[in-house]
C-alpha positions in Angstrom: 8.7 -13.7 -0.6 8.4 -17.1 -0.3 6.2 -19.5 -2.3 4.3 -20.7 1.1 3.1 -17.0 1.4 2.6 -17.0 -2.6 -0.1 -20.0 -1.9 -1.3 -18.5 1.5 -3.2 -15.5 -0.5 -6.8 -16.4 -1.4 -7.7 -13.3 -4.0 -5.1 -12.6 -6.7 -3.1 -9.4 -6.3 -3.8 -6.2 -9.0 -1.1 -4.2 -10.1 -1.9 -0.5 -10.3 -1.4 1.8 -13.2 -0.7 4.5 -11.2 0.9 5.0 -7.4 -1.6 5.2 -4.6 -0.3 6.7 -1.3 -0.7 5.0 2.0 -1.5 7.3 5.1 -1.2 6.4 8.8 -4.7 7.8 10.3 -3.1 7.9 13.6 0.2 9.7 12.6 -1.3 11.8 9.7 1.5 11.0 8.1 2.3 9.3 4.4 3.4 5.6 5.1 4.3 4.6 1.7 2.8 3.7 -1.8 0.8 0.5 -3.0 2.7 -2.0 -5.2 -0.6 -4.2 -4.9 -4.2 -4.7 -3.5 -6.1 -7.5 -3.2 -10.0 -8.4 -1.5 -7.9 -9.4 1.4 -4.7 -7.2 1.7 -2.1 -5.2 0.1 1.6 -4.4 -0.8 3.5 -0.8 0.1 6.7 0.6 -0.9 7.8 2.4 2.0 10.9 3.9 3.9 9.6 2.2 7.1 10.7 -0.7 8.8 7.3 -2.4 9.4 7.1 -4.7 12.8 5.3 -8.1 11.6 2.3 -8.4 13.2 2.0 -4.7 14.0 -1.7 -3.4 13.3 -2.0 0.0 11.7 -5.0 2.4 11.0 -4.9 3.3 7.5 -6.2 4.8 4.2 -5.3 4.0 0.9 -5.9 7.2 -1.7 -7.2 5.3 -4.7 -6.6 6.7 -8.0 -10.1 7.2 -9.9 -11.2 8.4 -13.8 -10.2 12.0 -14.6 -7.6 12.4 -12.1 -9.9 11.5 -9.1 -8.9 10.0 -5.8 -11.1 8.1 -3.0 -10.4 7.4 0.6 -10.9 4.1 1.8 -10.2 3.6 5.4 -9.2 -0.1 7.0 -7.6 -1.5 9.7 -4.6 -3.7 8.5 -2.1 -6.0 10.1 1.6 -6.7 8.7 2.3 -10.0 7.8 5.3 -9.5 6.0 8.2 -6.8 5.3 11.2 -6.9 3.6 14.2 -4.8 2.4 15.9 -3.5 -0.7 12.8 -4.6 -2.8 12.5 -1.4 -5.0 9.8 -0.7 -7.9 8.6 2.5 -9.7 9.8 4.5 -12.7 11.6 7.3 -11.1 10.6 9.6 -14.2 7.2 9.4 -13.7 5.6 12.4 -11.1 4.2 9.9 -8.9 6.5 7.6 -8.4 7.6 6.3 -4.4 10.6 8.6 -5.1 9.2 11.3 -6.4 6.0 11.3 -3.5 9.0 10.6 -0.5 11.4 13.1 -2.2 10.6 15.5 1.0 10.6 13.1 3.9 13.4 12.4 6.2 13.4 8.7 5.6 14.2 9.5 1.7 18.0 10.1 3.0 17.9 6.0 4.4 19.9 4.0 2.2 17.0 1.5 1.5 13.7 1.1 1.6 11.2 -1.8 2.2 8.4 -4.0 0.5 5.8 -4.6 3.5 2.5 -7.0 3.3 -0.5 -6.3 4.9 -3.6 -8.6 5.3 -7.2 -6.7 5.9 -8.4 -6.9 9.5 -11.5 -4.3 9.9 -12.9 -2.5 7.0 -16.5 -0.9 7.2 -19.0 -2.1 4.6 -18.7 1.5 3.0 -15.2 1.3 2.6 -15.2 -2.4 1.3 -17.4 -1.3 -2.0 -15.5 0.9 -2.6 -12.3 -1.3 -2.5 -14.1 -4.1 -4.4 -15.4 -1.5 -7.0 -11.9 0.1 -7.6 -10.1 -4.0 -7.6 -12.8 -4.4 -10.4 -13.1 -1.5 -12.7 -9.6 -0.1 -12.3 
């Protein structure tokens, strides 16, 4: 990524302790893993290569306390993706290997690291992203 896009983003980026799956709401299917969320986007691991500019209908499955998970549901546009960038710890259970381990695209000989910038998110859905940026 290039420094322009570095200075482009206007809410700092928050690592997560813990992978997060990605789910296409039109496919049903798993789209990747977060790397990173922000207020206004967010970073995926995924076996996919993403079209920039292409709009998709997502949820991200937050991690919570005591092993809890919540849906938030967004509309998001890619602004960026790239191969061969690879991160997780393939010994932990939820790591982007461990989650693809079943899928198709885990036989493709790379993977990608794909930004996406917030386009639609309900009100619901955006206190619930701004709760989990802050407390998690």
């Amino acid at each position: 990524m290039t420094e322009t896009v570095l200075e482009k983003r206007r809410f700092p980026r928050k690592l997560l302790k813990e992978t997060a799956q990605v789910l296409d709401n039109d496919t049903g299917q798993l789209l990747g893993v977060l790397e990173d969320v922000s207020k206004g986007g967010f970073s995926l691991l995924t076996y996919h290569n993403i079209r920039q500019d292409e709009v998709r209908n997502i949820t991200l499955v937050l991690p919570g306390p005591q092993k809890s998970y919540h849906r938030v549901s967004l509309i998001a546009e890619c602004v960026w993706c790239q191969s061969g960038k690879t991160q997780g710890d393939k010994s932990r259970p939820d790591s982007p290997e461990t989650i693809f381990a079943d899928s198709p695209e885990n036989q493709a000989p790379e993977n990608y690291s794909a930004g996406f910038q917030l386009r639609e998110i309900d009100e619901q859905n955006l206190v619930a992203l701004n709760y989990f940026i802050r407390d998690y």
